[in-house]
N, C-alpha and C positions, 0 to 999 in steps of 0.2 A: 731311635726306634725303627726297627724295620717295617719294609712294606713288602704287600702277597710280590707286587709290579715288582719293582725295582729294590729287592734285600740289598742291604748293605755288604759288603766284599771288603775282605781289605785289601788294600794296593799289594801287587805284585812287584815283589822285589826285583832288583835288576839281575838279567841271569836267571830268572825262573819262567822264561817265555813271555813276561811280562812286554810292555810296549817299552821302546828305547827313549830315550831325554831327548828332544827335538834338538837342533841347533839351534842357539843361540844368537848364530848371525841373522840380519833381517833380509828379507825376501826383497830385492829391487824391483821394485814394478816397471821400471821407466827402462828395462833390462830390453833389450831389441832380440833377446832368447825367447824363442817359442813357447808359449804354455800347452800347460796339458801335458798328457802324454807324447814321452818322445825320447830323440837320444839326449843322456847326459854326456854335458862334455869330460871329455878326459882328463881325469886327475893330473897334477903337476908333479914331476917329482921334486923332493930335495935337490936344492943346485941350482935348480934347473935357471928359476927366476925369483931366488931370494930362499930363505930359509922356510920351505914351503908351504911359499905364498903364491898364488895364481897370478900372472900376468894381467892385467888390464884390460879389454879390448878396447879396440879404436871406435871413437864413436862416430857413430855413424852424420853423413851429412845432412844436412835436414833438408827435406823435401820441399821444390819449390811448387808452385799452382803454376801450370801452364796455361793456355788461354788465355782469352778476355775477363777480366776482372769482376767479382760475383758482383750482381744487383741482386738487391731484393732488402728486407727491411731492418735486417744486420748491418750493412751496408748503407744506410741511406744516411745521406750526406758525407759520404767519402768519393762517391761515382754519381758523374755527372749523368744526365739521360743520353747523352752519347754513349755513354760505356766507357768513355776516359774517366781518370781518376781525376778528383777536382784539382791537384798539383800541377796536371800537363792540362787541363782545360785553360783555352785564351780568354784574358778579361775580355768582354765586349760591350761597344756601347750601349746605352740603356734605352735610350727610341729603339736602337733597331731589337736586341731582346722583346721588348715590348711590341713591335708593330709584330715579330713572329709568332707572338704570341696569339697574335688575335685581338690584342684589345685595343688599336685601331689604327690609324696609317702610323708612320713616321713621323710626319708633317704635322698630325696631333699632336703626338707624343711629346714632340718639342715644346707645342704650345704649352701642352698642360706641366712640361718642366718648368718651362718659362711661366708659367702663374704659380711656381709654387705648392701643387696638389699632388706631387711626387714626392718622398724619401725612401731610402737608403740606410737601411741599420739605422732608422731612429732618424735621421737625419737629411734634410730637407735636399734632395736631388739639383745637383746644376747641367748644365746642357754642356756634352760632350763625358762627360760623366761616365768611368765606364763601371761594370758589375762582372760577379762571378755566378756559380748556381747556389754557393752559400748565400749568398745576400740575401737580405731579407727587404723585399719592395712592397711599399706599400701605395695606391692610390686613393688621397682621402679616406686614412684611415683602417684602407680593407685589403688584407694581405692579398696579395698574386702571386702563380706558379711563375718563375720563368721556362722560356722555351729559348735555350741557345740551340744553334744550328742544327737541322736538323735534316737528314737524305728522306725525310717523308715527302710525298709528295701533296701538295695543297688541292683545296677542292673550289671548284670553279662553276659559280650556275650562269646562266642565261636567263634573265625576265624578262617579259615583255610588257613592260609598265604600263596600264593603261592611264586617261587622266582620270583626275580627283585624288589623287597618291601623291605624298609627301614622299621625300628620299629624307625620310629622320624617322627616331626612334622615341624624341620625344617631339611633340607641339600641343603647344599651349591651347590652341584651340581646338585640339582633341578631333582631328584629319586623319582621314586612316592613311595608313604607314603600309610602305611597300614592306618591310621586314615582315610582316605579318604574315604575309602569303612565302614565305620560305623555310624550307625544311631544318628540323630544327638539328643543331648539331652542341657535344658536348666536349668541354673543357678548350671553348674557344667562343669566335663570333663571327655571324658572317659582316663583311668591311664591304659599303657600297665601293664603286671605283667611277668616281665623279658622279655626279648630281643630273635627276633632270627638273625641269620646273612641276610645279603643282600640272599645269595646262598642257603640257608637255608628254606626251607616248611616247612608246618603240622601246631599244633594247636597252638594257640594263645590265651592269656586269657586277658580280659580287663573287669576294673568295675568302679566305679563309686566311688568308695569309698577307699580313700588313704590306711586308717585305714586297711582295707581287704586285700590293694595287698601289706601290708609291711607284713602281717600275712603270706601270701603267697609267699613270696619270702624270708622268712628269712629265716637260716637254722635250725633257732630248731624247724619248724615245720614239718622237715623230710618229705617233702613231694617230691617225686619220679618223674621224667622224665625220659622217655622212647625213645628210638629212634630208627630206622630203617635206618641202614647204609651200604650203597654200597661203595666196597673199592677198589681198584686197586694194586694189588699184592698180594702175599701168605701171609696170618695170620697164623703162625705156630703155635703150640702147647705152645709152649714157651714164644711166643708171647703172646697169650691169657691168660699165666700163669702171665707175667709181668704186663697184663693188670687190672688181678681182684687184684692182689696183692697190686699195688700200683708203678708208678712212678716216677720219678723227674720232675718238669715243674717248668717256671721260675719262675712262682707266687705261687709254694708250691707243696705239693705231689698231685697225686690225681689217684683216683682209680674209675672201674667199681664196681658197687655193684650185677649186674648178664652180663653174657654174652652169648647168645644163637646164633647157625648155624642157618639162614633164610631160607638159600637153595641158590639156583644159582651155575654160574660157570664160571670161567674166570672173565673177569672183570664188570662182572655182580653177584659178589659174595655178600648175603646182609647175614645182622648182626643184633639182637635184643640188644640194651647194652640199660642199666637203670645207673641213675646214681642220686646223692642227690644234688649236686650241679649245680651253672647255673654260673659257672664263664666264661669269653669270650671267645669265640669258644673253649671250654676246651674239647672236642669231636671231634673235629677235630685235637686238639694236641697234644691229647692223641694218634692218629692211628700214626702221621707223627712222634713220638718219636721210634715206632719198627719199621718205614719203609713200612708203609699203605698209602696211601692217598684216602681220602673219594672225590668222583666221587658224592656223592648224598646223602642227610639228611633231614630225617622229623621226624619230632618231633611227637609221635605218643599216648601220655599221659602225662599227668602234673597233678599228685595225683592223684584223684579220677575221673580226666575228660580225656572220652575215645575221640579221634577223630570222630566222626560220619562217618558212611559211606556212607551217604548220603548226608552228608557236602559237596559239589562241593567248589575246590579252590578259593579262591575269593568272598565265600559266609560267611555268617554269621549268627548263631541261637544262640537268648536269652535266658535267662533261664527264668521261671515264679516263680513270686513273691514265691508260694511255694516250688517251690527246688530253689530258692536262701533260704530264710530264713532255711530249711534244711540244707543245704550245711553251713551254717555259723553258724548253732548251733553244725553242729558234728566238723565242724573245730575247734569249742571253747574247746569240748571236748578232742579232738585227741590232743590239743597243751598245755591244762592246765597243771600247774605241779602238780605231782602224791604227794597227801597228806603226809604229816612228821608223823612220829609216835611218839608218845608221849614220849617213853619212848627213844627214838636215841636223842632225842633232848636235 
């Protein structure tokens, strides 16, 4: 049936200007010839390369990616957050992943390997243990990102603790918590770096980076607390003698490494003591061993970090990105160990 549109015609024979018979050969798409318009290449002749048949071309080499390897969500879980591929990324131990991570020193980390509340692909964590950024860790129960090494730089505040603040996150008796007054940050935690007592002011240090506050808290990196102490009763001479010397306490000797007259009088007498250690209240039982007791204590340095005095109690100042990374390059320096000599060895 014809239509007004489109009458039926009949096909044009070949040789009557009709349309020509396509080829029959298929069209290569994977062909590295230009589409579209353009030049066709030049016929073969007979001889030339077979009974004519077109030569081959050479295929071509495949292109490689230059650069740093893609991230992004194609990619995830082939590239580590370094930007290495997980093949050339180093196992590393699982405390220290974990303390960079933010979720809390090293010295933790171990414990809570050591209780058990750590696994590994299902499978319950031992200490020494190492991971990759596949693994899958979990603490009781609830997966965590890992953070292997990373050139970011950590963030580092300053508090000025007043008393009646606990240094925890949890207490039973429901005391408020120095974390409470710090800025909140995400896809981490801030880590105190060592304790002060309930009764106990002055400076506080907390970061971000587990790795940094086990550097700071251990003791071979000899780094100095200072304190300012108001005592109640007579510090004799003898006393002060037993004091730099070295005493008995239950958990081991321990001594001041200086001890300075503040001034005052009666029982508003204060005391400068410095000391290398941060064992629990170890300042406070150091005075109550000659028959002192401390009425008052602030912590008044930790290393290289003075109290500001324009720190108001209960306040808080960050450091910036350049005196953090400062601060963590001399720390690297002040705690390396002092080169072997060729010939002692």
């Amino acid at each position: 049936m014809k239509s007004k549109r489109t009458p039926l015609r009949p096909s044009p024979q070949k040789g009557e200007g009709g349309f020509e018979k396509r080829s029959e050969r298929g069209v290569d798409r994977k062909s590295d010839a230009p589409r579209g318009r353009g030049p066709r290449p030049a016929p073969v002749e007979a001889g030339e390369a077979g009974e004519g048949v077109p030569t081959a071309a050479p295929a071509a080499a495949p292109r490689r990616r230059s650069g740093p390897p893609a991230i992004g969500r194609a990619n995830r879980g082939n590239v580590a957050r370094s930007g290495k591929l997980i093949a050339e990324a180093k196992p590393e131990r699982l405390q220290k992943v974990l303390a960079q991570g933010g979720v809390g020193s090293r010295r933790e980390m171990e414990e809570w390997i050591a209780a058990g509340r750590i696994s590994v692909n299902g499978v319950t964590a031992v200490l020494g243990q190492t991971v990759i950024p596949t693994d899958k860790v979990k603490i009781g129960g609830r997966l965590v990102n890992l953070r292997f090494t990373s050139a970011r730089v950590p963030r580092i505040v300053m508090y000025h603790k007043p008393e009646g603040e606990i240094v925890s996150r949890d207490d039973p008796d429901g005391r408020p918590s120095v974390f409470s007054a710090l800025p909140r940050i995400r896809g981490g935690r801030w880590i105190a770096v060592g304790r002060l007592d309930f009764n106990t002011s002055g400076l506080l240090l907390f970061t971000t980076s587990g790795e940094l506050a086990n550097k700071l808290m251990h003791p071979s990196s000899q780094l100095v607390r200072e304190y300012a102490v108001r005592v109640l009763g007579e510090l004799t001479d003898e006393a002060q003698k037993q004091l730099l010397a070295g005493i008995e306490l239950e958990d081991g000797p321990a001594s001041f490494a200086s001890l300075e007259d503040g001034g005052g009088e009666g029982a508003n007498h204060w005391y400068r003591v410095t000391i290398y250690e941060g064992r629990n209240r170890e300042v406070r039982r150091m005075f109550e061993a000659v028959n002192c007791t401390v009425s008052r204590l602030i912590r008044v340095r930790y290393g290289p970090f003075q109290l500001p005095p324009q720190l108001k109690r209960g306040r808080v100042r960050e450091l910036t990105d350049a005196e953090a990374k400062l601060f963590v390059r001399e720390l690297d320096k002040a705690i390396a160990p002092p080169p072997q000599d060729p010939e002692s060895a």
